[in-house]
DSSP file (Angstrom, degrees, kcal/mol; ACC not computed):
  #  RESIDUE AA STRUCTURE BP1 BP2  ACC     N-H-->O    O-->H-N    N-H-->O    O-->H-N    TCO  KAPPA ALPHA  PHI   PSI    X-CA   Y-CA   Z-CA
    1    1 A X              0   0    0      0, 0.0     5,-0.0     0, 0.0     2,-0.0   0.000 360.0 360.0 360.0 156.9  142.6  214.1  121.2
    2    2 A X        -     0   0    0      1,-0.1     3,-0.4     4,-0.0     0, 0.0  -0.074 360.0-125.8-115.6 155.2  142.7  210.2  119.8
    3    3 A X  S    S+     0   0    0      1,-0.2    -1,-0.1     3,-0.0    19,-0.0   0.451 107.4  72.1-105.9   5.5  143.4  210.9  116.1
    4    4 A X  S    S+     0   0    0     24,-0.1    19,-1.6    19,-0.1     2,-0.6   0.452  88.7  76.5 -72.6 -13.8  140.1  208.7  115.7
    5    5 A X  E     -A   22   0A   0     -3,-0.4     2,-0.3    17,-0.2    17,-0.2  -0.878  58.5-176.9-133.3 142.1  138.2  211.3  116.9
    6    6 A X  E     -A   21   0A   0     15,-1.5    15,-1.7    -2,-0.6     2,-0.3  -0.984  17.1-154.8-118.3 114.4  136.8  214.9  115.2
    7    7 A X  E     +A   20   0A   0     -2,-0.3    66,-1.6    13,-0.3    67,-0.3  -0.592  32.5 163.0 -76.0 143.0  134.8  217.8  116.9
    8    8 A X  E     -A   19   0A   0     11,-2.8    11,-2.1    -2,-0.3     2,-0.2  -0.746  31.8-138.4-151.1 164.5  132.9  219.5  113.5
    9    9 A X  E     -A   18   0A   0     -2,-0.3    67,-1.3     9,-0.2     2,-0.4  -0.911  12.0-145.4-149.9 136.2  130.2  221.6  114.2
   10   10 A X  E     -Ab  17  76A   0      7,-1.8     7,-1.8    -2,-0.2     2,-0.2  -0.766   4.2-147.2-109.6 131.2  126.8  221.4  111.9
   11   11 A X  E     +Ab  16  77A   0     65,-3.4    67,-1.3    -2,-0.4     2,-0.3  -0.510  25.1 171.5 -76.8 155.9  124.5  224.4  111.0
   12   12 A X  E >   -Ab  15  78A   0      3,-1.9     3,-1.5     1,-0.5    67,-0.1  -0.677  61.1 -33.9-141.0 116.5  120.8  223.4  110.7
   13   13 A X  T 3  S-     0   0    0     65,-0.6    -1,-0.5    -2,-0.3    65,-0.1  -0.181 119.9 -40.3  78.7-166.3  118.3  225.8  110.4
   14   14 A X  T 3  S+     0   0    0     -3,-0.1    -1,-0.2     2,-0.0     2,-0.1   0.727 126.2  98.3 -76.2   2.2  119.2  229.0  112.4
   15   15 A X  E <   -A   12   0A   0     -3,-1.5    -3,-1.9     2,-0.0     2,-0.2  -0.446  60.2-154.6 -75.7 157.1  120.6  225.9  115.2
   16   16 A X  E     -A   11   0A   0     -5,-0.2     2,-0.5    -2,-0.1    -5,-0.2  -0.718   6.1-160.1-140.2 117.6  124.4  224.8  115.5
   17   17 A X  E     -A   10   0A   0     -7,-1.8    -7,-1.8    -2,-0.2     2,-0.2  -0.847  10.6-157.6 -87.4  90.3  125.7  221.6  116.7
   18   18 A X  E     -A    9   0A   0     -2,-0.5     2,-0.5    -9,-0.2    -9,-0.2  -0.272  19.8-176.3 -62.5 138.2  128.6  220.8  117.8
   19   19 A X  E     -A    8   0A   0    -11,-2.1   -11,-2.8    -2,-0.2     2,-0.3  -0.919  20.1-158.3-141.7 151.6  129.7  216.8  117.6
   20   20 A X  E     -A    7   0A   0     -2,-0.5     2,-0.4   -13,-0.2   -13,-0.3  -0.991  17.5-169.9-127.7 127.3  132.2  215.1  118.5
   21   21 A X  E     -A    6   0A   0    -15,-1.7   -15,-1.5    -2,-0.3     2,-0.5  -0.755   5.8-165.9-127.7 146.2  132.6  211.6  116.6
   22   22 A X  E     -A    5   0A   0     -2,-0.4   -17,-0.2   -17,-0.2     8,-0.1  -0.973  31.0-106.8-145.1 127.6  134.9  209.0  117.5
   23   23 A X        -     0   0    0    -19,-1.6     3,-0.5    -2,-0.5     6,-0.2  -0.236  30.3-111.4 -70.8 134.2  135.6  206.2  115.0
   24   24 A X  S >  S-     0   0    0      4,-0.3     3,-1.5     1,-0.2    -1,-0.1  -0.484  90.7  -4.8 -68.4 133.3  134.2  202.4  115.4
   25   25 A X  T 3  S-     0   0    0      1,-0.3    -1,-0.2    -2,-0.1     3,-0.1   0.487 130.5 -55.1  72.2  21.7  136.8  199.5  116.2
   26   26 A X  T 3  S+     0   0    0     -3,-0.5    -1,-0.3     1,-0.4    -2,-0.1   0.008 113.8 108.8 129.5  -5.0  139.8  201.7  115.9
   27   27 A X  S <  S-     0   0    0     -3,-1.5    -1,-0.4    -5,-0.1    -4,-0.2  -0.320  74.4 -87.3 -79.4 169.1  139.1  203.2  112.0
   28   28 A X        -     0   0    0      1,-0.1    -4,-0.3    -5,-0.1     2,-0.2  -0.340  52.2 -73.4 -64.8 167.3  138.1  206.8  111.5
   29   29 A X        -     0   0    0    -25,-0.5    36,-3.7    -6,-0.2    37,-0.3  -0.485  46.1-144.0 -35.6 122.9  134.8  208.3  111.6
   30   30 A X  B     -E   64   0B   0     -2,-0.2     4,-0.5    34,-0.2    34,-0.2  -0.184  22.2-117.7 -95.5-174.5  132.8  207.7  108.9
   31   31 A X  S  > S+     0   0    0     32,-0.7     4,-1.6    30,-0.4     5,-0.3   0.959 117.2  64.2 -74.8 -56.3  130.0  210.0  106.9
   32   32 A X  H  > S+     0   0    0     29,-2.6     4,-2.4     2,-0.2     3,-0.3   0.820 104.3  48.7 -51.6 -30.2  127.3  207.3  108.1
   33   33 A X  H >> S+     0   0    0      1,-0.3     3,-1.3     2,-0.2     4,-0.7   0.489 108.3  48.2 -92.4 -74.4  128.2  208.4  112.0
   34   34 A X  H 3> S+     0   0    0     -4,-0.5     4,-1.3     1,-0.2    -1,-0.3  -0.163 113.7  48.5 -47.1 -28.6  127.9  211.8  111.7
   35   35 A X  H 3X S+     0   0    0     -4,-1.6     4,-0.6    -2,-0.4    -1,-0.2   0.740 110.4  50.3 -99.6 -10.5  124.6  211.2  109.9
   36   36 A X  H <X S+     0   0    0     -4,-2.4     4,-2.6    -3,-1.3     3,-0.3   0.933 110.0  52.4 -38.6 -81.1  123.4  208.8  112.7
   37   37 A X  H  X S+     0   0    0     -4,-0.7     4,-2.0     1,-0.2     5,-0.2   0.917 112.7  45.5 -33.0 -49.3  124.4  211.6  115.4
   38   38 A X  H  X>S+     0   0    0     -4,-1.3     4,-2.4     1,-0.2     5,-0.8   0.880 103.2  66.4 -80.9 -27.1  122.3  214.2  113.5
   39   39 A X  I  X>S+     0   0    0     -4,-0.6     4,-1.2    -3,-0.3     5,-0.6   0.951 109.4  34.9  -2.7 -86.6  119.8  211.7  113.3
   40   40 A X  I  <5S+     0   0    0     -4,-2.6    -2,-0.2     3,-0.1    -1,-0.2   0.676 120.4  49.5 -65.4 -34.6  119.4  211.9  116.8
   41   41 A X  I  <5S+     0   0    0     -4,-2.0    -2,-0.2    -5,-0.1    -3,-0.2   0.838 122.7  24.3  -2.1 -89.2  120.0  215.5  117.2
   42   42 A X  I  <5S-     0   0    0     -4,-2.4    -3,-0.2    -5,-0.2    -2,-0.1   0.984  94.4-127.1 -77.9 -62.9  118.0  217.3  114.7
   43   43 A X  I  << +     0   0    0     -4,-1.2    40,-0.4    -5,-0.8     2,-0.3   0.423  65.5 144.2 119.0  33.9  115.0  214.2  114.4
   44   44 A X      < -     0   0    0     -5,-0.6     2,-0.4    -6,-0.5    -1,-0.4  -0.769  58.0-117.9 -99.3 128.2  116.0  214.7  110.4
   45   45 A X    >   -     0   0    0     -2,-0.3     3,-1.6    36,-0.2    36,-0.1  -0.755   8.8-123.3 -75.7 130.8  115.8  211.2  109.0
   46   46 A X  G >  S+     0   0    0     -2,-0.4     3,-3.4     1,-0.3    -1,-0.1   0.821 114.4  54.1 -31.6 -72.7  119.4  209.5  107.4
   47   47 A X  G 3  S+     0   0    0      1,-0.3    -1,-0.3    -3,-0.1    -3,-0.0   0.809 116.0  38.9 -35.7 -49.2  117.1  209.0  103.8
   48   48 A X  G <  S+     0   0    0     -3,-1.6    33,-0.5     2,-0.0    -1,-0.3   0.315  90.7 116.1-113.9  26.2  116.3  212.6  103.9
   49   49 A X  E <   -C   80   0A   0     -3,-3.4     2,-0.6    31,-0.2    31,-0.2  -0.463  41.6-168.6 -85.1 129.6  119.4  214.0  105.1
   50   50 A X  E     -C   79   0A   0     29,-2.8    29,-1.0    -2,-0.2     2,-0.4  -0.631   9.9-177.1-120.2  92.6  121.7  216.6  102.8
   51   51 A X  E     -C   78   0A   0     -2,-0.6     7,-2.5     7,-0.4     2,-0.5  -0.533  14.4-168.0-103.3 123.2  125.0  216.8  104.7
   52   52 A X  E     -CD  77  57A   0     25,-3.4    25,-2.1    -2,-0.4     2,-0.4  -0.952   9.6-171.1-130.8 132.9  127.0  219.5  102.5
   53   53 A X  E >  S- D   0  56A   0      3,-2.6     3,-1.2    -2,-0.5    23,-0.1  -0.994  71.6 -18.9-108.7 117.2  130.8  220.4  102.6
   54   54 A X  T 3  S-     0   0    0     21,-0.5    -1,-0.1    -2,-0.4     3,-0.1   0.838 134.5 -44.4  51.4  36.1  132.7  223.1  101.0
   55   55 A X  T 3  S+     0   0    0      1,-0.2     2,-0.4    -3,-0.1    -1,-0.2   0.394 117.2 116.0  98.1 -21.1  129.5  223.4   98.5
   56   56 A X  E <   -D   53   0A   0     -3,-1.2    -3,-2.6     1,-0.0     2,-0.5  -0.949  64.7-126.6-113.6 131.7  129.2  219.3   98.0
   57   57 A X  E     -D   52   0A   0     -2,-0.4    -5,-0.2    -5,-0.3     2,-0.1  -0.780  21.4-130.4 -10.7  72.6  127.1  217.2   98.7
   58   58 A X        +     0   0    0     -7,-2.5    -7,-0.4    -2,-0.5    -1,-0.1  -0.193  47.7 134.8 -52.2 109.8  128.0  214.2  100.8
   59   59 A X        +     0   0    0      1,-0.1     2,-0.7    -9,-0.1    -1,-0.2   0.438  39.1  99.0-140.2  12.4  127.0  210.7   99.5
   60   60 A X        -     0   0    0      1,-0.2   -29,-0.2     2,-0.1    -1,-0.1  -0.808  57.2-177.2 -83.0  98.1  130.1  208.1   99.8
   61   61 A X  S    S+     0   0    0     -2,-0.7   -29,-2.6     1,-0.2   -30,-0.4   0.667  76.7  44.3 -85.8 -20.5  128.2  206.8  103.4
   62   62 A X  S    S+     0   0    0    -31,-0.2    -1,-0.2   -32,-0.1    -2,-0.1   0.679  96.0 113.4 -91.4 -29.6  131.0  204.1  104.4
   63   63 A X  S    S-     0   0    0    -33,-0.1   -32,-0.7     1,-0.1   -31,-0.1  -0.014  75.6-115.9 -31.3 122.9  133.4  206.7  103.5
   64   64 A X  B     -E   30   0B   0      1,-0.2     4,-0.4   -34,-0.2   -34,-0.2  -0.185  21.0-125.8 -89.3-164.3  135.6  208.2  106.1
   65   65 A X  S > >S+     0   0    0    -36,-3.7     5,-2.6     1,-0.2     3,-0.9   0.858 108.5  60.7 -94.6   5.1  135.0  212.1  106.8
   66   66 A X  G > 5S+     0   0    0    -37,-0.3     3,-3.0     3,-0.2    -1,-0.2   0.919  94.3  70.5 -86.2  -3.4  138.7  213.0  106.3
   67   67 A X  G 3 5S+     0   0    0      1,-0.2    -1,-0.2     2,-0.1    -2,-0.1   0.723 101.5  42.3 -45.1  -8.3  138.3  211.6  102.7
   68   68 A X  G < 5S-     0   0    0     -3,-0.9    -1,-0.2    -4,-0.4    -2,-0.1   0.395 132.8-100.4-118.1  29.6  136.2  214.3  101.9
   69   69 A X  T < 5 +     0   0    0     -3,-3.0     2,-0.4     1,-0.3    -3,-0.2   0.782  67.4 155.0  52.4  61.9  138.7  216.5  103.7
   70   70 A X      < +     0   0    0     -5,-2.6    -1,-0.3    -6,-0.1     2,-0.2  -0.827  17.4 172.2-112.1 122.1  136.6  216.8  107.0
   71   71 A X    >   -     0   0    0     -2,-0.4     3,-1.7   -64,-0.0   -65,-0.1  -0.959  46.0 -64.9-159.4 149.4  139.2  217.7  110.0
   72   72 A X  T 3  S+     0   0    0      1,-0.3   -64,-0.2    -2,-0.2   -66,-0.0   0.309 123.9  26.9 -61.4 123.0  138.8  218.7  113.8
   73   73 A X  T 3  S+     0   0    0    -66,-1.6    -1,-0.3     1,-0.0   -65,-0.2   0.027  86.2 149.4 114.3 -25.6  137.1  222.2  113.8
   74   74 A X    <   -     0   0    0     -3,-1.7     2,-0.2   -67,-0.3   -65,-0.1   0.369  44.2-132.1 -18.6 179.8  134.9  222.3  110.2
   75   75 A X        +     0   0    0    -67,-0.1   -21,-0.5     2,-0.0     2,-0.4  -0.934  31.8 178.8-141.1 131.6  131.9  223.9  109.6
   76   76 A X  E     -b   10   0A   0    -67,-1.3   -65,-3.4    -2,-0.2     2,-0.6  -0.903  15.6-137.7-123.8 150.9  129.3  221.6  107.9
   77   77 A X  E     -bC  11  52A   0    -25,-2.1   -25,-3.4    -2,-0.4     2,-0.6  -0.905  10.0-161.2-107.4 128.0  125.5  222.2  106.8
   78   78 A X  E     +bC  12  51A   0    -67,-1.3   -65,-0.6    -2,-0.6     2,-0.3  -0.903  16.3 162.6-102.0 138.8  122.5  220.2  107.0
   79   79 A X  E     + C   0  50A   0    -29,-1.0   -29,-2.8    -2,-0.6     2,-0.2  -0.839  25.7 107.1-124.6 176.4  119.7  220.5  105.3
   80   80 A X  E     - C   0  49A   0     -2,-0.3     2,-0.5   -31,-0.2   -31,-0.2  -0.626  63.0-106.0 124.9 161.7  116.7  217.6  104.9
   81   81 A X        -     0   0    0    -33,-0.5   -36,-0.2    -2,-0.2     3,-0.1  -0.967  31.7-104.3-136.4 119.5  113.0  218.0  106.9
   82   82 A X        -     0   0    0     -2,-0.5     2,-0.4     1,-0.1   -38,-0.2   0.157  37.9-103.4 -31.5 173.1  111.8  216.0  110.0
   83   83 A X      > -     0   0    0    -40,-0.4     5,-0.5     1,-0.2     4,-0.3  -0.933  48.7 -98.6-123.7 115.6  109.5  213.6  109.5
   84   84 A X  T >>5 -     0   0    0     -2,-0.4     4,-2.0     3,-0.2     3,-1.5   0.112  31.9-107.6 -36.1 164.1  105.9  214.9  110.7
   85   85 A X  H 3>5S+     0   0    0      1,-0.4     4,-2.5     2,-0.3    -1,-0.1   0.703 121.8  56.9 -97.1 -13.3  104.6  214.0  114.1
   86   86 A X  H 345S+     0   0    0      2,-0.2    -1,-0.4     3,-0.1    -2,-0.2   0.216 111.2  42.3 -82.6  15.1  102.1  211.5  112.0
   87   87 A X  H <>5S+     0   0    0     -3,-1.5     4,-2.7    -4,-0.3    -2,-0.3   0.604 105.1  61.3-131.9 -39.1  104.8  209.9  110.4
   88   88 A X  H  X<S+     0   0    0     -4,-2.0     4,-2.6    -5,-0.5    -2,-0.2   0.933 108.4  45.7 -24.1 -62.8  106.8  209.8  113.5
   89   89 A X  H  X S+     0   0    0     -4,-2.5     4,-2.0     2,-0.2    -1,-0.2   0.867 107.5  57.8 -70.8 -14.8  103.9  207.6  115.0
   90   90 A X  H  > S+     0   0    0      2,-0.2     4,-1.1    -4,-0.1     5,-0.2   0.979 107.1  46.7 -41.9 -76.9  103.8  205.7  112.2
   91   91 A X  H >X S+     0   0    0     -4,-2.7     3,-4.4     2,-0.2     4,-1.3   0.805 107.9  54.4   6.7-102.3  107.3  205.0  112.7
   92   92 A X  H >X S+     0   0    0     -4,-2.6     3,-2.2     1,-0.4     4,-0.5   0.630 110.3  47.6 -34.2 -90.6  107.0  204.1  116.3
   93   93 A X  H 3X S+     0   0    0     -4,-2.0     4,-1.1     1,-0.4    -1,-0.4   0.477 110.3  51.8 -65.5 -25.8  104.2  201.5  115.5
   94   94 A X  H <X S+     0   0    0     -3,-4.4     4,-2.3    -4,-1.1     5,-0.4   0.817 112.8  44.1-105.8 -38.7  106.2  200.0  112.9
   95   95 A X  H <X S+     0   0    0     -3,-2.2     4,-0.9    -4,-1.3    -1,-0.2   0.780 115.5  48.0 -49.3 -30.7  109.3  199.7  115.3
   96   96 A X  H  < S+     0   0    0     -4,-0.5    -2,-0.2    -3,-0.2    -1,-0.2   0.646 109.6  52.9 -89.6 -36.3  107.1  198.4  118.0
   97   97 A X  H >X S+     0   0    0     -4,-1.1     4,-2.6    -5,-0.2     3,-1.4   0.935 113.6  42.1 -52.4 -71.6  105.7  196.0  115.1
   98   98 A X  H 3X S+     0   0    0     -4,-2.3     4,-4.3     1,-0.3     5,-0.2   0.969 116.6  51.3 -58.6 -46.1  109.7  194.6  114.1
   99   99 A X  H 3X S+     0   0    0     -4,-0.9     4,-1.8    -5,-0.4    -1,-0.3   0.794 113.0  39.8 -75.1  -4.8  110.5  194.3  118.0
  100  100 A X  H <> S+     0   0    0     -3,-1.4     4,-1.1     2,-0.2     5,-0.5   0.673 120.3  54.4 -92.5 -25.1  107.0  192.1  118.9
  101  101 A X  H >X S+     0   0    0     -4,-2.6     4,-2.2     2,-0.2     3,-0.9   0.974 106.8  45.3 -70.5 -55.4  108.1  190.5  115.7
  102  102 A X  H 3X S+     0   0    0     -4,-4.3     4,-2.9     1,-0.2    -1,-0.2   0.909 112.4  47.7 -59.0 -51.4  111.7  189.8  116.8
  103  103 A X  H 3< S+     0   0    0     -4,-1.8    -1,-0.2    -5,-0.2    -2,-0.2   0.421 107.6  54.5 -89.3  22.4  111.0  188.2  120.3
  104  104 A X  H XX S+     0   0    0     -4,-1.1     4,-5.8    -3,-0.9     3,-1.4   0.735 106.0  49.4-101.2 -17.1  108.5  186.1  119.3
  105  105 A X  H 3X S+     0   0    0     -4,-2.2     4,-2.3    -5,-0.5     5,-0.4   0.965 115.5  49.9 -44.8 -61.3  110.8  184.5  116.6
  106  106 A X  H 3< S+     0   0    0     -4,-2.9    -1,-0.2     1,-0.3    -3,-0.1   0.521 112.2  42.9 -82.1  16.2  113.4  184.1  119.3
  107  107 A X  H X> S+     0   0    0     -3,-1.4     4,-3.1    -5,-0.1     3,-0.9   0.641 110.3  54.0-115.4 -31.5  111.3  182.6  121.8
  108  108 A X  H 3X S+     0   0    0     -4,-5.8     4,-2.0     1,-0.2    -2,-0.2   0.886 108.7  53.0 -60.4 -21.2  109.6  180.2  119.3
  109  109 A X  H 3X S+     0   0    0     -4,-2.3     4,-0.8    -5,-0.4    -1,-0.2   0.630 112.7  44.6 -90.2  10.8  113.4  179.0  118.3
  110  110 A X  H <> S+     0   0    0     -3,-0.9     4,-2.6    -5,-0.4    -2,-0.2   0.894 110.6  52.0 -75.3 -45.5  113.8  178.4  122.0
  111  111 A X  H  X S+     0   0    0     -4,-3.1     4,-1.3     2,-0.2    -2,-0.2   0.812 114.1  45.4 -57.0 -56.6  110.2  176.7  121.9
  112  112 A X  H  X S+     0   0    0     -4,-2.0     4,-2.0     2,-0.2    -1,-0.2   0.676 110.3  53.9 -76.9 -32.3  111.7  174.5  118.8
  113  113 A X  H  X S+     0   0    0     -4,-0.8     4,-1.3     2,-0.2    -2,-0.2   0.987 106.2  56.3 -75.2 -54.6  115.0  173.7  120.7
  114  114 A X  H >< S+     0   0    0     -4,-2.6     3,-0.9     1,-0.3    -2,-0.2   0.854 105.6  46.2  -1.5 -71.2  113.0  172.5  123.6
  115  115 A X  H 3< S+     0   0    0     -4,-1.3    -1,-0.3     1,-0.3    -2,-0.2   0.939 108.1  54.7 -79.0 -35.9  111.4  170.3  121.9
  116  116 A X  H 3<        0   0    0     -4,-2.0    -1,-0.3     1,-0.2    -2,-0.2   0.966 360.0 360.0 -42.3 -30.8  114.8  168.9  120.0
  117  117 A X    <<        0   0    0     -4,-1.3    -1,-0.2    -3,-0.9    -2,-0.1   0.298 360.0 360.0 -67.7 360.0  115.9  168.5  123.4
């Protein structure tokens, strides 16, 4: 295996999840993708996320994880509590909100280059 990349595997709850993380633009894997992955995994939001190793409490997020002496085969815990299925749509609307929000800025600077034009 690419020395960029770590298999760990995270308890949550009585589940366990194995991940396999492979490091951005040639650097190691940081804390922030492993708490991304579980993100998506578990549906446990980053903010409310407790990612604990050997008894600590992960919080350097740029960090990578063999700084905190994280190497292929750990056993890591999560703890942290989904976000209720009303706060989920909440979410959703407010994503749905940023993205109506986003194309119309980029068709109104299309609409303003036009008209430089």
């Amino acid at each position: 295996m690419d020395e960029n990349t770590v298999t760990v595997t995270v308890a949550y709850g009585t589940a366990k999840h194995s991940i396999t993380l492979t490091g951005k633009d040639g650097a190691e894997p940081a804390l922030k993708d492993l708490s991304e992955t579980l993100a998506e995994m578990t549906g446990v939001p980053i903010p409310s996320q407790k990612i604990i190793f050997k008894g600590k409490s992960l919080r350097e997020m740029d960090s990578a994880l063999s700084s905190f002496g994280i190497k292929q085969g750990c056993k890591l815990m999560l703890i942290g509590k989904r976000n209720s299925p009303e706060e989920e749509a909440e979410l959703k609307k407010l994503k749905d909100i940023e993205k109506s929000v986003e194309l119309t800025a980029k068709s109104w600077r299309k609409w303003m280059e036009n008209l430089q034009d």
